[in-house]
Z-matrix of the N, CA and C atoms (Angstrom, degrees):
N
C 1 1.449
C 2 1.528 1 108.53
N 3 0.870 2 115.89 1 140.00
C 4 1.582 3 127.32 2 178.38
C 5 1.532 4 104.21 3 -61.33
N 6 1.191 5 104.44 4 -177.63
C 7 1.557 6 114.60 5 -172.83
C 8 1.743 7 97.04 6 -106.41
N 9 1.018 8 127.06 7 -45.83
C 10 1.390 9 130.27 8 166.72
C 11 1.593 10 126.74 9 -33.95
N 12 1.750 11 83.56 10 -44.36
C 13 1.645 12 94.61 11 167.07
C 14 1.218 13 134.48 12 -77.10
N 15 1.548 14 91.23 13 -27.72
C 16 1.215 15 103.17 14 164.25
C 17 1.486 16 135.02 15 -32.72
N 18 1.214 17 92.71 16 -81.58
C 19 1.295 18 138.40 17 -176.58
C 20 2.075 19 99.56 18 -59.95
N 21 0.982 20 108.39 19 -53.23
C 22 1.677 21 99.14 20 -179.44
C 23 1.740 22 94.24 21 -77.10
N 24 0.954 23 148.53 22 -20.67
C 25 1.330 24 141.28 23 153.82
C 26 1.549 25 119.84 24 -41.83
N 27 1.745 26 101.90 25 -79.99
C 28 1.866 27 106.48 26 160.80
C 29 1.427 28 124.86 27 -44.15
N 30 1.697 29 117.39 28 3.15
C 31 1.631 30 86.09 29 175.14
C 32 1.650 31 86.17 30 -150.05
N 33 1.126 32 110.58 31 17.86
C 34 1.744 33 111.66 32 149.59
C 35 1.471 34 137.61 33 -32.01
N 36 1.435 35 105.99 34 -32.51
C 37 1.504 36 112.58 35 -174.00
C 38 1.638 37 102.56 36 -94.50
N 39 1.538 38 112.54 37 -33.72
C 40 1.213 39 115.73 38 -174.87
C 41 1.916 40 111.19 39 -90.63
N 42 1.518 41 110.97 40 3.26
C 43 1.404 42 122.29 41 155.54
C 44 1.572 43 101.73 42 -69.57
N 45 1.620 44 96.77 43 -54.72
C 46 1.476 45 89.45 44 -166.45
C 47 1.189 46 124.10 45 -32.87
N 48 1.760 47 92.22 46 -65.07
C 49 1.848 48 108.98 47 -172.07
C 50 1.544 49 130.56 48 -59.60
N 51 1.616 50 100.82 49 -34.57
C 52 1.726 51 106.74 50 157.58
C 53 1.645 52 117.49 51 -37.66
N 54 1.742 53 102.27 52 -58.21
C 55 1.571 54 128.39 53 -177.38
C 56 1.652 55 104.90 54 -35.96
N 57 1.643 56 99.04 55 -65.40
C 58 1.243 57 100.08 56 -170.74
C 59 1.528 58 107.63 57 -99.20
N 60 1.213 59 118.14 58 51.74
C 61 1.819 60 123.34 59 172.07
C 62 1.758 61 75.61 60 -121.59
N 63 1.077 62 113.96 61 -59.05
C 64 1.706 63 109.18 62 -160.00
C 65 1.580 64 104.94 63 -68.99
N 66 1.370 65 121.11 64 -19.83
C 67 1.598 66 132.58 65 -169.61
C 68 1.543 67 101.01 66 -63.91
N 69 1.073 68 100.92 67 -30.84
C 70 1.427 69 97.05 68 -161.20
C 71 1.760 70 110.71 69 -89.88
N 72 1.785 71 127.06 70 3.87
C 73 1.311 72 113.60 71 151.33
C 74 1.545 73 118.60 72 -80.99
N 75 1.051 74 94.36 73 173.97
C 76 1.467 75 115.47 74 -167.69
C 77 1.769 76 109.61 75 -96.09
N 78 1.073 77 139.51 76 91.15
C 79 1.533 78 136.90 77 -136.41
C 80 1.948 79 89.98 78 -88.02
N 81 1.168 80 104.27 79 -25.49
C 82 1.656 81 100.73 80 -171.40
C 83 1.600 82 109.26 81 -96.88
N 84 1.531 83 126.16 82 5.68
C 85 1.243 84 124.58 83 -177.93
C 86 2.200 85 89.24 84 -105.97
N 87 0.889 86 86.91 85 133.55
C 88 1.959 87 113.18 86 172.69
C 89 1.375 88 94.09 87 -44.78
N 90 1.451 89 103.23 88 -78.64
C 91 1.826 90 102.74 89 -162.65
C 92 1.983 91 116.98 90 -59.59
N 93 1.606 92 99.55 91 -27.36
C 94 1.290 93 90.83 92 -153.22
C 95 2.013 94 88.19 93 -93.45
N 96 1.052 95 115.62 94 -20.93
C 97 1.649 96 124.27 95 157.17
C 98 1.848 97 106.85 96 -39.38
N 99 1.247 98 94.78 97 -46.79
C 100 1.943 99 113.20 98 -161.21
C 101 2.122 100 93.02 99 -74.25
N 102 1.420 101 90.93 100 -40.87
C 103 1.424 102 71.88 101 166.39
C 104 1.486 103 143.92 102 -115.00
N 105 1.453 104 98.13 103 9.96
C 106 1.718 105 116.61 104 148.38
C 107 1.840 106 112.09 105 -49.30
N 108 1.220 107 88.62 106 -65.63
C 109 1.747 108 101.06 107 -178.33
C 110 1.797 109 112.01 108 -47.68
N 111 1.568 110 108.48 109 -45.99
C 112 1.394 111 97.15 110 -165.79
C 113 1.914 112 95.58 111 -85.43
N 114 1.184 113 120.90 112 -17.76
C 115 1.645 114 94.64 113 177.22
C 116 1.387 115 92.54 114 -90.86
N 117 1.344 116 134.94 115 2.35
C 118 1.693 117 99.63 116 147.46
C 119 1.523 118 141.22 117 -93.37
N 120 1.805 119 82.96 118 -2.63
C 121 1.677 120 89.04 119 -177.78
C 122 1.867 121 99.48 120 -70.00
N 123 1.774 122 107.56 121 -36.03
C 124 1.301 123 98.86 122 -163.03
C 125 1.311 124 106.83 123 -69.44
N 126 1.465 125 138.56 124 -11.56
C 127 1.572 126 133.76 125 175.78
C 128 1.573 127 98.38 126 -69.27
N 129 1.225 128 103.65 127 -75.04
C 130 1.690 129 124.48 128 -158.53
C 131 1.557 130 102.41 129 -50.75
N 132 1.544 131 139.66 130 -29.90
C 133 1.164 132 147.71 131 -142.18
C 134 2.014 133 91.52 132 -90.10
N 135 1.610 134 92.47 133 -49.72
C 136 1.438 135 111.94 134 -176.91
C 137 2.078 136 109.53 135 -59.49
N 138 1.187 137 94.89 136 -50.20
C 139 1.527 138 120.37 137 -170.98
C 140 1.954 139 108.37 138 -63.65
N 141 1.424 140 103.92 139 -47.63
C 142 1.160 141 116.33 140 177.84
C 143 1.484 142 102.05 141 -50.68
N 144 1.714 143 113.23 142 -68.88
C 145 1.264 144 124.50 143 -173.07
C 146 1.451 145 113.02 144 -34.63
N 147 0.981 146 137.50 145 -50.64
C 148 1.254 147 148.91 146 -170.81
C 149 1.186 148 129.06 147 -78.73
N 150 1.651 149 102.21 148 -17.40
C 151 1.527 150 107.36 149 -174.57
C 152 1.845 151 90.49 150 -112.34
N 153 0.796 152 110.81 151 18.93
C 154 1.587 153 117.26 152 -174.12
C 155 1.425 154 95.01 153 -89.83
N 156 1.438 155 118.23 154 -59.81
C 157 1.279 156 138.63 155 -169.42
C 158 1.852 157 106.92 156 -74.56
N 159 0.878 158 116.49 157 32.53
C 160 1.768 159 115.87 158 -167.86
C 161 1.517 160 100.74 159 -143.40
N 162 1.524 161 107.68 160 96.82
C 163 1.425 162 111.08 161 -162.65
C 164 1.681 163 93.28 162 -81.88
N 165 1.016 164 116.94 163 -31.62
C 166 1.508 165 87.87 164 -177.07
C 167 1.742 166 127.87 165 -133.53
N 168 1.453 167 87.39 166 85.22
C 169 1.602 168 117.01 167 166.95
C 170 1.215 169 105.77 168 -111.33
N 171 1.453 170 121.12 169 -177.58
C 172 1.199 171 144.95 170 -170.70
C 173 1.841 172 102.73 171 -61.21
N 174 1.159 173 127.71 172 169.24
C 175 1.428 174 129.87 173 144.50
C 176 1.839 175 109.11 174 -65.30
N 177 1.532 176 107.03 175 143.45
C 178 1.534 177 120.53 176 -176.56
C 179 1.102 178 95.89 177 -170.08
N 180 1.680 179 109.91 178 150.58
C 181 1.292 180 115.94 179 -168.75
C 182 1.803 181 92.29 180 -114.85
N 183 1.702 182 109.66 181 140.31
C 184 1.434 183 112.36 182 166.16
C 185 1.815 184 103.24 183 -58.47
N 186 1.779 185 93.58 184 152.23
C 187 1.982 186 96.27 185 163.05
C 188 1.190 187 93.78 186 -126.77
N 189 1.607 188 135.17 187 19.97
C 190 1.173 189 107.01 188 -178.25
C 191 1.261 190 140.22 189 -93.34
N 192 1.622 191 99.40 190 0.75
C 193 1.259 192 122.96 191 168.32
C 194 1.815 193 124.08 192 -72.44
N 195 1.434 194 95.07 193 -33.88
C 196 1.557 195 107.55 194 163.55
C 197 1.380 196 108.54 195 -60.79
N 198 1.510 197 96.78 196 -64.63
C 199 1.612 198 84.46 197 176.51
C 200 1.451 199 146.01 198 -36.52
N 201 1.550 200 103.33 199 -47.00
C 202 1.228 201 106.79 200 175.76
C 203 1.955 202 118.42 201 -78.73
N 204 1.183 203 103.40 202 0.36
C 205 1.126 204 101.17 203 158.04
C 206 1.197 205 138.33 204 -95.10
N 207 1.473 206 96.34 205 -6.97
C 208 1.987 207 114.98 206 166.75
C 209 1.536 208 93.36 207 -85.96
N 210 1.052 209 131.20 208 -28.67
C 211 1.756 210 117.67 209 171.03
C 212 1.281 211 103.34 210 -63.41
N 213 1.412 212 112.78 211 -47.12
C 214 1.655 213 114.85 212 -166.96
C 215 1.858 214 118.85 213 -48.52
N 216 1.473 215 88.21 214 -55.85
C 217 1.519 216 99.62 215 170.57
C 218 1.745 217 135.16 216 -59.80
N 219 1.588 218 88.51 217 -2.85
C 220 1.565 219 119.92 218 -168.73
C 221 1.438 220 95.11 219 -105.31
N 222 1.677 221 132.37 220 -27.94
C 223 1.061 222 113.09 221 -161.79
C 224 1.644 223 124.19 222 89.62
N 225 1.147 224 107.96 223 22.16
C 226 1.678 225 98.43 224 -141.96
C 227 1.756 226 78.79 225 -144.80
N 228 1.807 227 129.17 226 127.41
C 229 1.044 228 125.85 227 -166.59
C 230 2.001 229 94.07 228 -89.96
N 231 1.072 230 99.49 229 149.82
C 232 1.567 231 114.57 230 150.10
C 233 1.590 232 115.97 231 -35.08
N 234 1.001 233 121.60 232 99.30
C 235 1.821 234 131.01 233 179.25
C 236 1.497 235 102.47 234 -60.65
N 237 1.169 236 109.68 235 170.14
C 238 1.616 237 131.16 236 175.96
C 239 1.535 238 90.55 237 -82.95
N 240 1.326 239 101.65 238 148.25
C 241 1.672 240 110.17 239 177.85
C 242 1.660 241 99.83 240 -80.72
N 243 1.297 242 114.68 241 -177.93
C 244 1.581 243 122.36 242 176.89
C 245 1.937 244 82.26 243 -116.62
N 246 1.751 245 80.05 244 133.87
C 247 1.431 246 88.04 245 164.73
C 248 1.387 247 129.83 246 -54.67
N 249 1.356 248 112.75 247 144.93
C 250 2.185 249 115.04 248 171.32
C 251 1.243 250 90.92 249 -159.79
N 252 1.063 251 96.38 250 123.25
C 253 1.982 252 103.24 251 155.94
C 254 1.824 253 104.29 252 -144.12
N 255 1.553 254 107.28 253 88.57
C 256 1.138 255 117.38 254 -165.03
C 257 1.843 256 101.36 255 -78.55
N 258 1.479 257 100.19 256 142.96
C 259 2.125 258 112.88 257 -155.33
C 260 1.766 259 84.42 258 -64.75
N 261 1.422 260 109.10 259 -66.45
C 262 1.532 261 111.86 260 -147.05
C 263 1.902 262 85.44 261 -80.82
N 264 1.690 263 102.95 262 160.84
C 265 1.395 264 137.28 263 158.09
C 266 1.660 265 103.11 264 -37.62
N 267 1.573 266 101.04 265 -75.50
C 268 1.308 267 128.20 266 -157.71
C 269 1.510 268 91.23 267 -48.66
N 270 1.206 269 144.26 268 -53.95
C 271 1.497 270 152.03 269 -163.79
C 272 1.497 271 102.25 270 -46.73
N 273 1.394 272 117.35 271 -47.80
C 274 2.014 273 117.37 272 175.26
C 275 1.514 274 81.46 273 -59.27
N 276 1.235 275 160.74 274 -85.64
C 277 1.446 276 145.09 275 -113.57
C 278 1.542 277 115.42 276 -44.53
N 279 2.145 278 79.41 277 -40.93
C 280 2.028 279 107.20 278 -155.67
C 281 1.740 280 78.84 279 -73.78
N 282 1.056 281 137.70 280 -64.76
C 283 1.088 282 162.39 281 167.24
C 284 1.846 283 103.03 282 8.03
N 285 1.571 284 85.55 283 -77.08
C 286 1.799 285 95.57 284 179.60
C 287 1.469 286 116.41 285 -60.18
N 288 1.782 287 104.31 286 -35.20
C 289 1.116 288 83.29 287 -174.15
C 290 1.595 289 132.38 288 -97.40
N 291 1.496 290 116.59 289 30.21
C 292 1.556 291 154.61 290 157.51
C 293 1.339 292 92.01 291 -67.86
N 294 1.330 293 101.83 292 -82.56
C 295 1.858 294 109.12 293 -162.26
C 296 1.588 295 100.48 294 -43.48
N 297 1.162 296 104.10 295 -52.97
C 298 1.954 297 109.70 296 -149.94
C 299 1.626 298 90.46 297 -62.72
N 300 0.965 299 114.93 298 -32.48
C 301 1.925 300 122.59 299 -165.20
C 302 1.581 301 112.57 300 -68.84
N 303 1.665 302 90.47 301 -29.62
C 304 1.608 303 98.03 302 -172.35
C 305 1.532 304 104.46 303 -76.16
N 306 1.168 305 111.62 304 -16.26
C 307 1.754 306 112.12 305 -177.41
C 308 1.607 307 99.66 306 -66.39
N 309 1.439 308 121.49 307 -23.11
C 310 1.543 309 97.75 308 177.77
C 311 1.489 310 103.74 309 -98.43
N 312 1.281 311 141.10 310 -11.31
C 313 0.968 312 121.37 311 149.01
C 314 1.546 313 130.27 312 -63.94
N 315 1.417 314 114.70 313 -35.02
C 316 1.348 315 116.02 314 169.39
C 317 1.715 316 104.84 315 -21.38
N 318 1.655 317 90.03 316 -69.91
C 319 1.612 318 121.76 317 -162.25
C 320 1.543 319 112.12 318 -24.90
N 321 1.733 320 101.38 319 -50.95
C 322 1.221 321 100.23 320 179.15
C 323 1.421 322 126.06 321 -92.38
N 324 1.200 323 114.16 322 -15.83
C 325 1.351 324 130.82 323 -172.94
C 326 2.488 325 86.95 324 -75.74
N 327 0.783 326 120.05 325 -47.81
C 328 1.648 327 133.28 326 171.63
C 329 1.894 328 89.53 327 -22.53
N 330 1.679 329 110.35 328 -59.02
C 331 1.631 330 97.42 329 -152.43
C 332 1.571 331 106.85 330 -91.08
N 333 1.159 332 125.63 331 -0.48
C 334 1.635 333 118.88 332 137.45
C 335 1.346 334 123.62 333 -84.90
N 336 1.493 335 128.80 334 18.15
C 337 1.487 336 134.82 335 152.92
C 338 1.904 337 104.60 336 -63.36
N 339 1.807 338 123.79 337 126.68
C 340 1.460 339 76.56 338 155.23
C 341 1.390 340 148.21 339 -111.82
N 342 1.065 341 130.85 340 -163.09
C 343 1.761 342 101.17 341 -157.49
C 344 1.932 343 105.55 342 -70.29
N 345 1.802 344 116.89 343 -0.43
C 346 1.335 345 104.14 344 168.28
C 347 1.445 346 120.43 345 -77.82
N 348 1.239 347 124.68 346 8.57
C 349 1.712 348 133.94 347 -155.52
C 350 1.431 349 78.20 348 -111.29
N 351 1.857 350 122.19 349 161.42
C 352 0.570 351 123.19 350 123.21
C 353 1.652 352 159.85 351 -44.21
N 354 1.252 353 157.32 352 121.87
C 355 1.509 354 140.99 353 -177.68
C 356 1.031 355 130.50 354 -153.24
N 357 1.692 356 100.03 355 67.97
C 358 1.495 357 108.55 356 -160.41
C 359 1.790 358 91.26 357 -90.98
N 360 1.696 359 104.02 358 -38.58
C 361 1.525 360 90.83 359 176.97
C 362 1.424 361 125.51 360 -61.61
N 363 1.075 362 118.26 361 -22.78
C 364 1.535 363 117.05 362 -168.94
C 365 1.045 364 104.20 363 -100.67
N 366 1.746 365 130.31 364 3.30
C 367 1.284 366 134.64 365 176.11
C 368 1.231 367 112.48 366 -90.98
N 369 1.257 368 107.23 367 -14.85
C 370 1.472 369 118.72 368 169.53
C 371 1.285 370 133.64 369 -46.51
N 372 0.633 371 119.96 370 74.28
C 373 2.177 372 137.34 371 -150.65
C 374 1.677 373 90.03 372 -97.78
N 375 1.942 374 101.25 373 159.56
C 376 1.771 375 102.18 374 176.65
C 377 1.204 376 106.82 375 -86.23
N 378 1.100 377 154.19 376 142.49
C 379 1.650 378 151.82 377 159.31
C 380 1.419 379 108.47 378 -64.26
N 381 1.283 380 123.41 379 133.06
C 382 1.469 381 143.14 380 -151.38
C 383 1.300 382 86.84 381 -42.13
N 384 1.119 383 101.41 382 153.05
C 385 1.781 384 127.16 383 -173.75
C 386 1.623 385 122.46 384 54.76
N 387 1.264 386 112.00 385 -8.45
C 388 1.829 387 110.79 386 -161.72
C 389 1.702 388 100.45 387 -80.18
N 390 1.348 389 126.77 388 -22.42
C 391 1.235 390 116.43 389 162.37
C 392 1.599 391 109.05 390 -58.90
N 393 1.448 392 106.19 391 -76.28
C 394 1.815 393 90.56 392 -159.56
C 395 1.959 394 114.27 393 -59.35
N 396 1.515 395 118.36 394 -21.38
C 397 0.873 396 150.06 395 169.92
C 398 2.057 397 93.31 396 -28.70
N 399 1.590 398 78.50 397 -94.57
C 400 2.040 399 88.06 398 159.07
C 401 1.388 400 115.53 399 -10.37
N 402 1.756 401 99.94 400 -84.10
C 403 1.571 402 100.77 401 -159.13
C 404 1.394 403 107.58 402 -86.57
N 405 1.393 404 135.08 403 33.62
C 406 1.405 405 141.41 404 158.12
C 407 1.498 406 105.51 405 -102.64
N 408 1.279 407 134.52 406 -37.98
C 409 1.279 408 126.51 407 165.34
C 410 1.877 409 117.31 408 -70.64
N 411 0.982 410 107.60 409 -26.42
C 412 1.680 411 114.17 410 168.88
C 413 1.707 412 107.18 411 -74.50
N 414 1.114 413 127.39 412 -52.50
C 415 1.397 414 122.35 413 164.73
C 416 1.552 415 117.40 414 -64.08
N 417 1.340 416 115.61 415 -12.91
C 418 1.881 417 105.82 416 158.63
C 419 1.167 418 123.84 417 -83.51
N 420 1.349 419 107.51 418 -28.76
C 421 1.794 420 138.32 419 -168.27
C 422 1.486 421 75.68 420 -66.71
N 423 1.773 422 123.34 421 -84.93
C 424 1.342 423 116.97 422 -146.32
C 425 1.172 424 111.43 423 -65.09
N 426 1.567 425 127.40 424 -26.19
C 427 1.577 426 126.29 425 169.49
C 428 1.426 427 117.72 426 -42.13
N 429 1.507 428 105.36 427 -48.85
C 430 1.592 429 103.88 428 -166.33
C 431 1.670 430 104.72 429 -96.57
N 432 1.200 431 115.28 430 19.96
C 433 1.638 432 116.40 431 170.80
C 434 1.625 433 107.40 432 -122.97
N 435 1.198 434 88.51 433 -178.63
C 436 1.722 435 88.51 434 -165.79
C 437 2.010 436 118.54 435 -106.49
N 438 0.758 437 109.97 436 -174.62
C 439 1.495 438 99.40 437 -177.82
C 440 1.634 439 117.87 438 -60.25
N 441 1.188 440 118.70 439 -24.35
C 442 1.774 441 130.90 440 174.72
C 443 1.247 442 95.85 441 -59.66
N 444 1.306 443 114.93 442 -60.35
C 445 2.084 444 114.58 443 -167.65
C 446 1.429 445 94.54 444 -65.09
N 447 1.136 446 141.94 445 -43.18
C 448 1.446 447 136.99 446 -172.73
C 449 1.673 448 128.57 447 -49.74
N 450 1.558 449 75.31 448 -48.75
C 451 1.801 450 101.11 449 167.82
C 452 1.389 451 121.88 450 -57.10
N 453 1.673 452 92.71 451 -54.60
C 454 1.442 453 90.49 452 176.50
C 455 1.642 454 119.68 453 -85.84
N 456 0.788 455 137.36 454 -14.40
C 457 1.451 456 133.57 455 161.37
C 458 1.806 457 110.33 456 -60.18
N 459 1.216 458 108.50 457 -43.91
C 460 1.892 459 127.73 458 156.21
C 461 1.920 460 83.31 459 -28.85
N 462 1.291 461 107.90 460 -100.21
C 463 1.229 462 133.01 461 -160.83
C 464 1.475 463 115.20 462 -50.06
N 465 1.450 464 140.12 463 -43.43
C 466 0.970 465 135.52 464 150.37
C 467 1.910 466 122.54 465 -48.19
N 468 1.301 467 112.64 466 -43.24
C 469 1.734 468 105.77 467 160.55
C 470 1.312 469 121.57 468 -43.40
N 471 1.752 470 103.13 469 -53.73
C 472 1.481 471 114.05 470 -150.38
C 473 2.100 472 82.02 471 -81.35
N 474 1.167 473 137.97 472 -18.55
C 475 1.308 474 120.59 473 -177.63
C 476 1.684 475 113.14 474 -94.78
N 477 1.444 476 103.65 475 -29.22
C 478 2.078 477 110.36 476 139.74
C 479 1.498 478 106.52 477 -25.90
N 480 1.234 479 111.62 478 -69.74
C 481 1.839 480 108.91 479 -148.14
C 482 1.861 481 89.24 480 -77.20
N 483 1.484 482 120.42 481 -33.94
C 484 1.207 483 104.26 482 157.05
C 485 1.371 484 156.91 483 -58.65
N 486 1.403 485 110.61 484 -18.50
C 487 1.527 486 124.25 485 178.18
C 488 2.000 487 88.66 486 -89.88
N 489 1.090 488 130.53 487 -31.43
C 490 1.578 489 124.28 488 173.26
C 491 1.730 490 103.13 489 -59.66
N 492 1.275 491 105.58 490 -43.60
C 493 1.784 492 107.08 491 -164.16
C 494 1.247 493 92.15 492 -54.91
N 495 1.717 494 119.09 493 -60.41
C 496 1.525 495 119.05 494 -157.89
C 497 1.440 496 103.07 495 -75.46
N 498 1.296 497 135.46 496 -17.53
C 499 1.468 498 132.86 497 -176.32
C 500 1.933 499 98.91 498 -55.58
N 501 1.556 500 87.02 499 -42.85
C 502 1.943 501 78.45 500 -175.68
C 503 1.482 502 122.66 501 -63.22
N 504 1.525 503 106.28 502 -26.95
C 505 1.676 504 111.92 503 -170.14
C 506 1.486 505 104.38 504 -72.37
């Protein structure tokens, strides 16, 4: 089994529960839109930071600047991030590839936005190839590392989909 599979296997249940923590706003009501956006600014704000500082991952583009300009247009300030300062390297890998994944959910989650809302973040789509692009450099990464980096890239995802769970509470 690949490492890709891996890895979207080990943190399947905790996709789920993110899925259905965020499932439950209402994408066409103003306020409850306003607070979709800010428990993701407070994940992504934290997540960004960290992967900013990690010279050697893949290329990825920040959204959090979009984002906070879909708050802006909302009225609604930029939140404090939730703390992360994940120990091992390998932990940004699991990291990106949470964030990068959510761009295809964005995608669809975008056409129950309605077109009076802002959705520049959720418009945020991959540009041809940057998905498999991603998980072809994570399956070289985990090839040429050993079962510790594996784990922890495992463990840094699955604590990704966790700093999103608690962003909603």
């Amino acid at each position: 089994m690949s490492f890709v599979a891996a890895l979207r296997r080990a943190t399947a249940a905790d996709h789920a529960a993110v899925d259905a923590a965020f499932g439950a706003f209402r994408l066409t009501d103003v306020d409850d839109y306003a607070r979709f956006l800010t428990a993701h600014a407070r994940a992504l704000g934290a997540i960004e930071a960290v992967l900013a500082g990690a010279p050697a991952l893949p290329a990825w583009r920040q959204r959090l600047p979009l984002l906070a300009a879909d708050l802006a247009a909302l009225d609604q300030p930029l939140p404090v991030p939730i703390h992360w300062a994940p120990d091992d390297p390998a932990a940004r890998w699991g990291a990106l590839y949470v964030i990068e994944g959510s761009r295809l959910g964005g995608q669809l989650l975008a056409r129950r936005v309605p077109p009076s809302l802002p959705r520049a973040y959720l418009g945020a789509v991959h540009r041809p190839g940057e998905w498999r692009a991603l998980l072809h450099a994570i399956e070289v990464q985990a090839t040429a590392s050993d079962a510790a980096w594996r784990g922890a890239a495992i463990a840094g995802a699955r604590q990704t989909f966790a700093l999103y769970a608690g962003a909603v509470r």
